[in-house]
N, C-alpha and C positions, 0 to 999 in steps of 0.2 A: 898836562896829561892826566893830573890827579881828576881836574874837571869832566874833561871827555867821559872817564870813568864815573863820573857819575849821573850823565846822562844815560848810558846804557844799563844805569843799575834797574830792578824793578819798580822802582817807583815811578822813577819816568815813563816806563813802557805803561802803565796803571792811569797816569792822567792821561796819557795820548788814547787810550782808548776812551776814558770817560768825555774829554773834548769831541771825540768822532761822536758818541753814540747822541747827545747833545745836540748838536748841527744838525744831524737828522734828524731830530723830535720838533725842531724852530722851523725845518724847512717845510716839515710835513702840514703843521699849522700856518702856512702863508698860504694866499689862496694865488692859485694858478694864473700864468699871465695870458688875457685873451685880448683880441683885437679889439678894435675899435669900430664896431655896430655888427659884431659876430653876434647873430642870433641861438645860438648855443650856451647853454647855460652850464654850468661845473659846479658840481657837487663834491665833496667828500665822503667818501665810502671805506670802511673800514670792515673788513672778513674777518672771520674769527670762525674755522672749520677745523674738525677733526682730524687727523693725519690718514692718512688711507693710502697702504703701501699697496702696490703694483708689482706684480712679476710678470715680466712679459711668456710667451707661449717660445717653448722649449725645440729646438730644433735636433728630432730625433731620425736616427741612422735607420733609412727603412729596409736595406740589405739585406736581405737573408744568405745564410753559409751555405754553400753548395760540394758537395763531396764527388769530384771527380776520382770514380773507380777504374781504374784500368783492366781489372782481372776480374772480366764477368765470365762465369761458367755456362757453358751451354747444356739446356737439360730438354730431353728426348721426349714424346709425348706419353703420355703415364697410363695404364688402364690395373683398376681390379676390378674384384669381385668380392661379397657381402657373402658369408657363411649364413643358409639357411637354416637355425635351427630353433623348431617350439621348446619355449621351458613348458610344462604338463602346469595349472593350475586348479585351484576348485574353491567353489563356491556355494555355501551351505545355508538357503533360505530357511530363515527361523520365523514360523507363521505368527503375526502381530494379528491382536483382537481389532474387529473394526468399530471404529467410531459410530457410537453411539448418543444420539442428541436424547439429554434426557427432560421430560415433561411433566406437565403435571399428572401424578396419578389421576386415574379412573374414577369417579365418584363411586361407592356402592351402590346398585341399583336393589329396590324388593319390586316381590309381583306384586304387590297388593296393595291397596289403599283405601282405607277406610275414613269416612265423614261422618261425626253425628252431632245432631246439635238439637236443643229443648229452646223453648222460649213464650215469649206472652202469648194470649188468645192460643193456649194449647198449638202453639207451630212446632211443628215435628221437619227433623232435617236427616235425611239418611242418605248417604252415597257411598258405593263401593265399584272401585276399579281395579281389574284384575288382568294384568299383557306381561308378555315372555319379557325376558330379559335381554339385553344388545346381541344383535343378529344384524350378519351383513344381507340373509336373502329369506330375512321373513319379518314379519311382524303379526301378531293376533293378541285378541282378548277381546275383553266385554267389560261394563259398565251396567251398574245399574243406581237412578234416582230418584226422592221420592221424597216431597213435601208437601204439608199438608196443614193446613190453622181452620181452628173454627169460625175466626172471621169476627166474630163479637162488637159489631158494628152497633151503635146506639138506634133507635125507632127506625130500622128495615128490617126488610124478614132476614132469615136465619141467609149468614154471608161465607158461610163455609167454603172451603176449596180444596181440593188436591192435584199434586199434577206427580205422573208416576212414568218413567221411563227405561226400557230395556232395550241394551244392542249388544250386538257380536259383530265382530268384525275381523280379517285376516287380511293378510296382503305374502304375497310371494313375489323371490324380486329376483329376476334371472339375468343372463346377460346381459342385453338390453333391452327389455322389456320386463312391465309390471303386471301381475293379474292380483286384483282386489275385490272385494264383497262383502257386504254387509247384512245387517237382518235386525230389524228393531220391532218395538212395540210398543205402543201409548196410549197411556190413559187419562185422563183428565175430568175433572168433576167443579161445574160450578151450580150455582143456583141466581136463579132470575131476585135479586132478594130488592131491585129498585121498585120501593113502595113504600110507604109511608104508616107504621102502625097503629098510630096514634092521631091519624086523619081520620074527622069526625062524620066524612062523607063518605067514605070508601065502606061499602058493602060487605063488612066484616063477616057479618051472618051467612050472607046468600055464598061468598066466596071463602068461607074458611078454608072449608076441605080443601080448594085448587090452590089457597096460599100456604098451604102446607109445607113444610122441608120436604117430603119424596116428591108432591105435585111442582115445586118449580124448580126439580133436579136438572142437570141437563149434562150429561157425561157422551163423552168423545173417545173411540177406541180407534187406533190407527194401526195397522199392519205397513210394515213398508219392508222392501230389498231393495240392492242395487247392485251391480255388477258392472268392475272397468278393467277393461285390458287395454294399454298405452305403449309406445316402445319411445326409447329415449337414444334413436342412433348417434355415436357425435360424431360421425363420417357426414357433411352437410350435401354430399351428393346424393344420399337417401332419403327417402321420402318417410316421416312419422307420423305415427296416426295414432288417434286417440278416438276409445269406445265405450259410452256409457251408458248402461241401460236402469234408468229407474221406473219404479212402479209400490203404488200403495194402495188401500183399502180403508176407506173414513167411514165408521156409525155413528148413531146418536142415539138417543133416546127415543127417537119419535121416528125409529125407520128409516130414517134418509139413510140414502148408500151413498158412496162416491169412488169409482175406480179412476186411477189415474194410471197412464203407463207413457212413459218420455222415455226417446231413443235419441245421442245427442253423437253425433260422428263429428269427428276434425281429422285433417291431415293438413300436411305442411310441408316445405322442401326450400332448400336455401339454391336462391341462383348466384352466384357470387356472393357477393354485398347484398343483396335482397331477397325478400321472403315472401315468399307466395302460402296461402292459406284458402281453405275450403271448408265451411262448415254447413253440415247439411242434421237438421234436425227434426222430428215428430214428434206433437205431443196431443194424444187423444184423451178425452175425457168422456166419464161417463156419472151424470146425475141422476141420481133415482128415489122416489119421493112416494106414497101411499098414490098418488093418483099417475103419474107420467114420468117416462125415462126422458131426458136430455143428453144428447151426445153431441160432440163435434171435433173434430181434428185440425191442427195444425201445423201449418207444415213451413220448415224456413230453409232459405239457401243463400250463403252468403260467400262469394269471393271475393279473397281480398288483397293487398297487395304492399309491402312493406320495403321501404328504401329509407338511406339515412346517411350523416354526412358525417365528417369529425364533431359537430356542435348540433346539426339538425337532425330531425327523426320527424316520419310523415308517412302515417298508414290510411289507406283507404279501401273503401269497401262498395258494393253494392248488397244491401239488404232487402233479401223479398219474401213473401209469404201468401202462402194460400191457406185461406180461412173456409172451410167447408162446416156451416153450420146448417142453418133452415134454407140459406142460401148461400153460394162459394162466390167468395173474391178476394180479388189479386192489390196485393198492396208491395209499392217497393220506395225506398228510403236511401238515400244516398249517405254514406258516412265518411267522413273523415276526423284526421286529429292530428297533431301537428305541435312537436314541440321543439325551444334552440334552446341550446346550452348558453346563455346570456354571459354567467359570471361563473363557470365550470359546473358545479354541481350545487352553488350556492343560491343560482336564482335561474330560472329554468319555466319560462313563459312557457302557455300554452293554448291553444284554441282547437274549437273540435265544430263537430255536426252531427247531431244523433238521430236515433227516430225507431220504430218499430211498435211492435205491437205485444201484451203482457194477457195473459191469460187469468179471468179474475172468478180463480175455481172455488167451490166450497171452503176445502181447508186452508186456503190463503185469508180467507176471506174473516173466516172465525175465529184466525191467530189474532187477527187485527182486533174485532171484537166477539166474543165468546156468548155473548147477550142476544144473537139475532134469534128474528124469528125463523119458525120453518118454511123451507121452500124459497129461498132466497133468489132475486133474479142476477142469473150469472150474467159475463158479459166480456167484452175482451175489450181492452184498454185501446185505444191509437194514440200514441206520441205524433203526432204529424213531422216536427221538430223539435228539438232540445239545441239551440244554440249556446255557447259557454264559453269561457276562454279565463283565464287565471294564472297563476304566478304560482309554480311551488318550489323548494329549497332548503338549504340549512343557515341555521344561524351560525354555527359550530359545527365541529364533528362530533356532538353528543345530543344536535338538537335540530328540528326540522320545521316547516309550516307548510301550509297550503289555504291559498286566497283564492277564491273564483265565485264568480255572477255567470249565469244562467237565466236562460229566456225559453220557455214549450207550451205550446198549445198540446193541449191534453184533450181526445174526445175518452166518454166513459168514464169520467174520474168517478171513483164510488167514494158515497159520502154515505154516510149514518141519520136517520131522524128515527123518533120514537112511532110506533106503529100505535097511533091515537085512534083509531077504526076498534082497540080492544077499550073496554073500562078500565084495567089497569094498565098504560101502557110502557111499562118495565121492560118492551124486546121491542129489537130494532129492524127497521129492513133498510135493506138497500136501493138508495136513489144514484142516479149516471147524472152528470150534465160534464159540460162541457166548460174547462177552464183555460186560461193563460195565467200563467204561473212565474212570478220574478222569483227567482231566490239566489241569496248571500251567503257565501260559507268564508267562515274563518277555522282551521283547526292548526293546532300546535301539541309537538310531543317534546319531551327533554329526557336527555336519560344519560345517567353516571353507572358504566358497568352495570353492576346488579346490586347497587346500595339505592339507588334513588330513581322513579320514573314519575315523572309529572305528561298529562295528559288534556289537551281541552276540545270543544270544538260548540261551536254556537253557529247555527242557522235561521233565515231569518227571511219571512216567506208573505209575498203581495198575491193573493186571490184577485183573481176577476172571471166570475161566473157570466155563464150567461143564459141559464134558467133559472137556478135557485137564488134567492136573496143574497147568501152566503155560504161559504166553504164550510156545512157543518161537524160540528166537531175536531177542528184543524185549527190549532194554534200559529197566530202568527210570526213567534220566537219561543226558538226552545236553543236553553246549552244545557252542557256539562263540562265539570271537572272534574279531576284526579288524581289522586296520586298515592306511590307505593314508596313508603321504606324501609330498607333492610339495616337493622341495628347489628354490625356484626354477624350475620345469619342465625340472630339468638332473639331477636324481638321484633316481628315484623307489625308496622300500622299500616293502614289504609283511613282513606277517606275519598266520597264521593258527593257532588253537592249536584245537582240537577232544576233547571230552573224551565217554566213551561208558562207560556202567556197568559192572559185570556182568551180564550175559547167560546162560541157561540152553537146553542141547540135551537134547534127549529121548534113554536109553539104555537101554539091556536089559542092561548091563554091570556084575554086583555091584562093580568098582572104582574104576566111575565119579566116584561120589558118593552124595548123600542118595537112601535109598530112600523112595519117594513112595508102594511099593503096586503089587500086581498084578504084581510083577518089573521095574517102571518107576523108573528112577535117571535123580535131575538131574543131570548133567556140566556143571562151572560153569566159564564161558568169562571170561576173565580181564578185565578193562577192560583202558582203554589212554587216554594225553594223545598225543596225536600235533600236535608242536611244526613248524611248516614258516615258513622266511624268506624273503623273495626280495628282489634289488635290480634296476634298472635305469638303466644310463646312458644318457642321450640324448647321445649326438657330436653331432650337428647333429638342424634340422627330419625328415632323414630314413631317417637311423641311429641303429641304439641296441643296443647290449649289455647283457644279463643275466644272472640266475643265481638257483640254484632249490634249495635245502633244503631237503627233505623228510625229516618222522618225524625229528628231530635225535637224542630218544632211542633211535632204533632199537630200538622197541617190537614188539615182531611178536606179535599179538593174535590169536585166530579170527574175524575176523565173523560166519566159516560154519564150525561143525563138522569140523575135520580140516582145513581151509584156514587156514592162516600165512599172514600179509602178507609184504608186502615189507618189510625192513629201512631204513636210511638211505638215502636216494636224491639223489644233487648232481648238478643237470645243468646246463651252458653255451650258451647261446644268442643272436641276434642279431635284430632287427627291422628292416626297409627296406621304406620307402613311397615309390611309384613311379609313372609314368604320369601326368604335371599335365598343364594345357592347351599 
């Protein structure tokens, strides 16, 4: 019994476990008993995985408790009624200031403004302007200017000049309409001084007296008015019209008269989307010279008609004219113009069709050159066509340009040669022929607020006559530039450079130049860059000091045949604005 008991002690139970667990590890490593040409093969594979306990899904009691009442009370159908009554309130508006956007103050305006300035070859500078101050339904004042150098030109006669001007002007500004009128006066003083003093052939002796300073004076007095009344309705179901009537009186030294008086009507009326126009206009003249009066009238009528898209815009016209001179005729000219918004406001092609007829009256005539002789033969211009077409835009919103080529036959183009029928001939008359004209324009502006404005434009021009040899006196490129800036509103410069080809005068002179034929030599007038700077300091709101560089290279060019410019010219000057409230 002792032994039994010692089987059952724990040691025994200890090996019979270790013997089990043993048996299993021998049997686990014997490989499996498979048949005999079982194509199945056995492996030993051994797991070794995480524990991962499971709860299965919970079986819940979906009963709900129901309360069987036995003692339900029975209730009878209900009605009231809502006691009306107002509580009294009140309510005490306390008046708040209204919004007010506030701006920039008002600049200070004065009436007055005064310009003087000194400078070489004795140039005298005067300008005064004198206009009311902001007004919603007037405006008036006057100006007056007046400069004047003695010219001091090396071997020409005396090369003096002045040019003197006075206007008045008002405008009243009602409802919808404007009445406006003006009234000026002008004077102007040059002298014939192309000649040569120290040419050892010119007739000193016999011609003194006539080359005198009063004998080759030649002064221009102009009277001019005008009067416009215009209405500006913005109801587009009304028709506005516009009325302007000019007229002036030109003398000279040697009796010539010239009465001008131009009457110029428009009206206009929007039809929906499109605009109809009418312009009907008169312009009589009257030349008067020691021996015969000249008169002739012109008369135009033009309807026209204006439509346009979201991108496109396209006006046409018919333009006509009755010309009653020594004899009346009838000319008319088709117009149109036509432009699309390409690239919005940035690039804006364009093509057009011109034409009509220019009035080529004394005082036009003498703005151009101031040297002619007397008695000039007037003439009226015919454009037959002006074809054109170009590209204009901005670079930015502070910068713009405009490109365009043009194509016109031109009858009447007046051109300038020297009047060689005198022994000195220092005055010019006028010659007509007839030309086709290319010309190239390039212009460009740039502008920063009001610190910086740059400026250009260059044109650039093919003559093809077809009586005279050449276009005389017409450059076949001319530009300029420009530009303004403002240093803080306390130091303002300028600069202007101007650039002008060579130019050709008509000569009978084998020394002149290129013989062209028939005893006719081109004489070739030399270009010129003419470089001019200026400053200005403002002292205060109403002083300021300047200063004026002109021609730096002291280029001295002909514009006009046997006429040398002025040299370098420095003048000094002051500005004072005067008379506030």
């Amino acid at each position: 019994m002792k032994n039994m008991n010692n089987l059952n002690s724990p040691k025994l139970l200890l090996l019979s476990v270790i013997f089990c667990l043993v048996s299993s590890i021998s049997m686990a490593q014997t490989p499996a008993f498979t048949r005999t040409g079982d194509s199945i093969k056995t492996k030993d594979i051994l797991i070794v995985k995480d524990f991962e306990p499971v709860i299965s899904e919970a079986f819940k009691i979906s009963d709900n408790p129901r309360i069987s009442d036995t003692l339900k009370p029975e209730v009878g159908d209900l009605s009231y009624e809502l006691l009306k009554k107002q509580i009294p309130t009140e309510f005490n508006v306390v008046p708040i200031k209204a919004a007010v956007m506030k701006g920039e103050p008002l600049e200070k305006l004065y009436r007055a403004y005064a310009k003087g300035g000194y400078g070489l070859y004795n140039t005298a500078l005067g300008e005064l302007y004198v206009n009311n101050l902001r007004s919603r339904t007037k405006n008036g004042g006057f100006y007056a200017k007046h400069l004047s150098s003695n010219g001091n030109i090396k071997n020409v006669g005396y090369s003096g000049f002045s040019n003197t001007n006075v206007k008045a002007y008002g405008k009243q500004i009602f409802y919808n309409k404007i009445l406006a009128g003006s009234g000026s006066y002008q004077h102007d003083r040059y002298h014939f001084y192309g000649f040569d003093t120290k040419n050892d052939t010119l007739p000193t002796d016999l011609f003194s007296d006539s080359l005198a300073k009063s004998r080759i004076q030649q002064n221009f007095q102009k009277l001019a008015g005008e009067i416009q009344f215009k209405s500006y309705f913005k109801d587009s179901d009304l028709v506005n019209f516009d009325f302007n009537l000019k007229a002036y009186n030109l003398t000279n030294s040697f009796s010539e008269n010239e009465t001008n008086i131009k009457l110029a009507t428009a009206v206009d009326r929007f039809y929906g989307d499109k605009h109809a126009f009418i312009d009907l206009g008169v312009d009589y003249n009257q030349y008067k010279d020691n021996i015969a009066t000249y008169s002739s009238t012109l008369v135009n009528f033009e309807p026209a008609f204006a439509m346009g898209g979201e991108k496109w815009q396209v006006k046409a016209a018919l333009r006509t004219f009755v010309n009653a001179d020594s004899i009346t005729t009838f000319k008319a000219y088709p117009i149109i113009h036509a432009t699309y918004n390409l690239v919005g406001d940035f690039m804006i092609p364009y093509v057009g069709l011109d034409g009509g007829l220019d009035r080529n009256n004394y005082d036009e005539l003498r703005l151009i050159n101031p040297f002619m002789q007397n008695n000039p033969l007037l003439a009226v211009t015919n454009t037959k066509y002006d074809v054109y077409g170009g590209v204009r835009g901005q670079f930015s919103s502070n910068s713009s340009f405009n490109l365009k080529a043009s194509q016109k036959l031109v009858e009447n183009l007046p051109l300038f040669i020297n009047d060689y029928s005198q022994i000195i001939p220092n005055r010019f008359v006028v010659v007509y022929d007839t030309a086709e004209i290319t010309t190239l324009t390039a212009e460009f502006s740039y502008q920063q607020r009001d610190k910086l404005n740059i400026f250009g434009r260059g044109d650039y021009f093919i003559y093809s006559t077809k009586h005279e040899a050449k276009a005389w006196h017409t450059p076949s490129f001319r530009a300029s530039l420009g530009a303004i800036y403002d240093l803080q509103d306390k130091l303002v410069l300028k600069t202007d450079i101007y650039y002008i080809s060579n130019q050709f005068a008509k000569s009978f002179n084998s020394l002149d130049g290129e013989a062209l034929g028939y005893g006719v030599y081109a004489k070739e007038l030399k270009g010129l860059i003419d470089i001019n700077i200026g400053a200005e300091y403002k002292y205060n709101k109403k002083l300021s000091g300047w200063i004026s560089l002109q021609n730096l290279a002291s280029i001295k060019y002909e514009r006009w045949n046997y006429y040398p410019t002025q040299g370098f010219l420095g003048m000094l000057g002051f500005t004072y604005s005067f008379w506030s409230r």
